[in-house]
Structure formats: C-alpha cells, structure tokens
Steps between C-alpha positions, in 0.01 A plus 500: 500500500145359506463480119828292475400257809167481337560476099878418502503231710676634795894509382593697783321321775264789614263418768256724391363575933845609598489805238580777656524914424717740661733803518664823617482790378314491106477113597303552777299771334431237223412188734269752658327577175467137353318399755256794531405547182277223349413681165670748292151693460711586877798670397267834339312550800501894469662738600668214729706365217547784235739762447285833588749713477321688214246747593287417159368103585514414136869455516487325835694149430475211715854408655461099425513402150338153461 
C-alpha cells in the first residue's frame, strides 16, 4: 500500500498514517509478527524458530522459509 501511494501516485487514495494491521486467529498471529520482527536475520533465532524434532541437529530446519 505504501509503494503504490508513494511510486504510483496514490490511485486508491491511501493515507499512508491510517494503515493499519490486524486479525483473529492466523491474522492476529501475523499482525503480531509484522510488527515484532524488524529483520529476517529474526525468524532463525534457534531453537526458537526451527523444527527440532530431529535428535541429530544437522537436519534441524528452520520453520520460516524467507
């Protein structure tokens, strides 16, 4: 929405300081994460983020795929 106020000129009449997130449910989740996260070096914060389900942590995969 910012890109097209900013490099399309605006067709939809976005007022880019009444942009707003939100959710329920995997919306919520989602709103919660976009605005927590400021890097994606932050989505492999281990073991936080990865699937450790494997005793050997070779095969350990993170569970967000950039």
């Amino acid at each position: 929405m910012r890109k097209t106020e900013a490099e399309d000129g605006n067709p939809y009449g976005i007022d880019e300081s009444k942009i707003v997130m939100g959710g329920q449910g995997t919306g919520g989740y989602l709103s919660m994460g976009y605005i927590t996260l400021d890097t994606v070096s932050e989505l492999f914060i281990y073991p936080k983020f990865f699937d450790t389900s494997d005793p050997n942590p070779a095969n350990h995969m993170p569970m967000v795929i950039s």
